[in-house]
Residue, then its C-alpha position, 0 to 999 in steps of 0.5 A: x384516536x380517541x382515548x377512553x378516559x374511566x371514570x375515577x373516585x376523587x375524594x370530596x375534600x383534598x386532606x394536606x399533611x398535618x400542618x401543611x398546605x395544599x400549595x405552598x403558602x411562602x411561593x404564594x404571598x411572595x408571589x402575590x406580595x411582588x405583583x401588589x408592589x409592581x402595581x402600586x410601583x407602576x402606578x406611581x412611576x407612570x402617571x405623569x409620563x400616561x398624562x404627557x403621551x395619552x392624555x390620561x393619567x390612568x392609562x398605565x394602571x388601567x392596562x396593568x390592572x387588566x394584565x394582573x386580572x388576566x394574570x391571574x385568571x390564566x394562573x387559576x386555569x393553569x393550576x387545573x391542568x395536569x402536569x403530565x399534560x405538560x409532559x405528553x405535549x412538551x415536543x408541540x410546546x417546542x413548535x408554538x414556541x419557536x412559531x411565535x419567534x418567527x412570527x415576529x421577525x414578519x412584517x406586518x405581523x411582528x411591531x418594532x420598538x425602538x428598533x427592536x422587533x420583539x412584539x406581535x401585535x394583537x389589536x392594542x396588546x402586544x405579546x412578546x415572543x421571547x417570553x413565551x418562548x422560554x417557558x416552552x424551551x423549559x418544558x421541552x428539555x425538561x422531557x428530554x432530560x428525563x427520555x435521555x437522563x442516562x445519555x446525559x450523564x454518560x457522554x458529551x452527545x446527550x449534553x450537545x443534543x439540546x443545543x439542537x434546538x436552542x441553535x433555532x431559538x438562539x438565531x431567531x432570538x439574535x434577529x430580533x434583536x433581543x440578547x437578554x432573552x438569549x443570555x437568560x435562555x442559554x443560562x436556563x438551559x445550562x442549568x437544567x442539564x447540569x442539575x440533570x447529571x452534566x460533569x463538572x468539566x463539561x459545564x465548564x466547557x459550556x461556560x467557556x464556550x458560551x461567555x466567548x460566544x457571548x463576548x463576539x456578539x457584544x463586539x459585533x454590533x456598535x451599539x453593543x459595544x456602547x452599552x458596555x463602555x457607557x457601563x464601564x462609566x456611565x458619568x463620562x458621557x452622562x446625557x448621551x449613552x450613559x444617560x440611563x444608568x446615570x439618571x438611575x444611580x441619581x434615584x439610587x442616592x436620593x432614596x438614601x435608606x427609607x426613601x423620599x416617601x411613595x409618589x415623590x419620585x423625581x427622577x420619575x418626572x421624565x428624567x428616567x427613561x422606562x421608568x415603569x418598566x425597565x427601571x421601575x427599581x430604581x424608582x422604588x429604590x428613590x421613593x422607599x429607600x435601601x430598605x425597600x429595595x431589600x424587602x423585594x430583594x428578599x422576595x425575590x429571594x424567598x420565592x426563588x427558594x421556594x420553587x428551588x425546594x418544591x423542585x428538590x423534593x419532586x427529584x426525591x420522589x423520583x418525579x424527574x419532569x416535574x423536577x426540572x421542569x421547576x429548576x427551570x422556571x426557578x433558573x428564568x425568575x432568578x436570572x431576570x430578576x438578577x439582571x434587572x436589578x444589576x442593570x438597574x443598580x449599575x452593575x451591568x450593562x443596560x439590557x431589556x429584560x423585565x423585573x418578574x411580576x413587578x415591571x409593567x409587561x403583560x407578556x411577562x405578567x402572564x408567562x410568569x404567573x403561570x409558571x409560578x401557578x405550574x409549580x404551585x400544581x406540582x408542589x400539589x401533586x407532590x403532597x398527594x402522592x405522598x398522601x397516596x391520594x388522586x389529584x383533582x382534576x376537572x373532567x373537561x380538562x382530562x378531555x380536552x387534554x385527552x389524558x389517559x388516567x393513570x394510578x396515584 
């Protein structure tokens, strides 16, 4: 049915509080700043290893290049749309999300790589599943904790609930196989629920249960369990299974503390495995040294403390969806980032999971682009409820979306 949409009063110019922006300037420069390194990064890491596989030595940059417009084209358009838009359609969000996760288990349609099946092929691009996929599990339980926020903090049935659906995702996501996804989503999961009112003990059982689920499925599987022993030491069998990890402590320690200088990168010369993509740390580690491996540390850190903040001050103003809807992309940035940078440095085992807007991947560019564009439209709405303003909003969106207009 359609829905009659009246026309509203939006103001010519958007007025911001006396000193404050209308999006958040400290999210957008991390942001920015992340995806300009990974480009110069990429750059550096991948010409040599384009040059021997494609017979150019651009052909790396040229793609990321496209991803980063694209990226940003998509986050520019995200920034338009209403965040009750993403509310009233978090149930279909649920559907796309689990559809792209069966899709790639189909032959013919889902690539495999490295034995792995985690890619739908589309002409010469290919769109993780996975990556997609948790930004709508992040959607979804973000309504359901606002539909069922009283449930959730009274009993254990409000917190089992979602695992409903994250049983799906979770058996889909263990055909791939892909673990880092499933880790990364269970932990994002578990974190919104408990910002929503889970007791202590409850999570602790979470916890408990998850880490020996886990564990069984580390041990299920023998190269699994080969990961974690070449871990443990990697230098015991540094050319067979710990050959990544070793190759990556070596760029570790020939970046000492300022680096080789940018593009003298050895390890990048077909020694390091993925070096453009899971490793790309540990080249940037080799070329700018300790300090700039701790100058994107921090970057990280700000803009994990940003959205953090943004999603603090929308649970003040009562605007739940919007609050853990940003917890939740905050959890899948910080969690990411976290790993990849453990895995990289040693401190875990070697997993397949991206450094957010700065690892080559234009599935993960995009989805993380529009969950920062998400929040920045949140921290947006945010500032005009308080200013008792209208946000403004493009009227093709509103009927293309078929929003019925609420009060500001």
């Amino acid at each position: 049915m359609r829905l009659a949409l009246p026309s509203i009063q939006i103001p010519a110019r958007l007025q911001a509080p006396a000193g404050v922006a209308p999006v958040d300037p400290l999210l957008l420069v991390s942001t920015l700043a992340l995806m300009l390194t990974g480009l110069v990064m990429i750059t550096s890491a991948s010409m040599d290893v384009a040059a021997r596989d494609f017979g150019s030595p651009a052909h790396f940059i040229l793609r990321h290049g496209g991803f980063l417009v694209v990226a940003l084209v998509s986050a520019a358009l995200a920034l338009m749309v209403p965040v009750r838009a993403w509310e009233k359609y978090s149930g279909v969000l649920l559907l796309i999300g689990l559809a792209f996760l069966i899709l790639v288990l189909i032959p013919g349609i889902g690539r495999e790589v490295n034995g792995s099946r985690r890619w739908i092929g589309v002409g010469p691009i290919n769109i993780q599943a996975s990556e997609i996929a948790k930004a709508c599990m992040v959607i979804f339980i973000s309504g359901y904790l606002v539909r069922r926020l009283a449930e959730v903090r009274s009993g254990w049935w409000g917190v089992v609930k979602p695992a409903i659906p994250m049983g799906f995702y979770g058996v889909a996501l263990l055909m791939e196989p892909d673990y880092g996804a499933l880790v990364v989503l269970v932990g994002t999961v578990a974190g919104m629920v408990f910002l929503g009112g889970m007791r202590f003990m409850q999570l602790l059982v979470v916890v408990v249960s998850a880490g020996l689920l886990v564990g069984l499925l580390a041990f299920a599987q023998p190269y699994r369990l080969e990961r974690l022993k070449s871990f443990t030491d990697p230098w015991a069998d540094p050319f067979g299974s710990g050959y990544q990890l070793s190759q990556a402590q070596i760029a570790f320690g020939r970046g000492d503390w300022f680096g080789t200088g940018l593009g003298n990168s050895v390890q990048k010369l077909f020694y390091l495995p993925e070096a453009h993509t899971d490793f790309v740390y540990s080249v940037l580690a080799e070329e700018l040294g300790l300090l700039g491996a701790l100058i994107v540390v921090a970057l990280y850190v700000l803009l994990v403390a940003r959205i953090f903040i943004i999603g603090r001050r929308a649970e003040k103003l009562q605007q739940f969806f919007k609050a853990y809807m940003v917890y939740g992309f905050g959890f899948i940035i910080a969690g990411q980032a976290l790993i990849n940078i453990g895995v990289n440095v040693g401190a875990l085992p070697t997993k397949g999971l991206t450094l957010p807007l700065l690892s080559y991947g234009g599935s993960s560019l995009l989805v993380c682009a529009g969950m920062i564009a998400i929040v920045l439209r949140v921290d947006y709405e945010l500032k005009c409820q308080q200013l008792k303003q209208v946000p403004r909003e493009l009227p093709l969106v509103r009927r293309i979306l078929k929003l019925e207009e609420r009060p500001a």
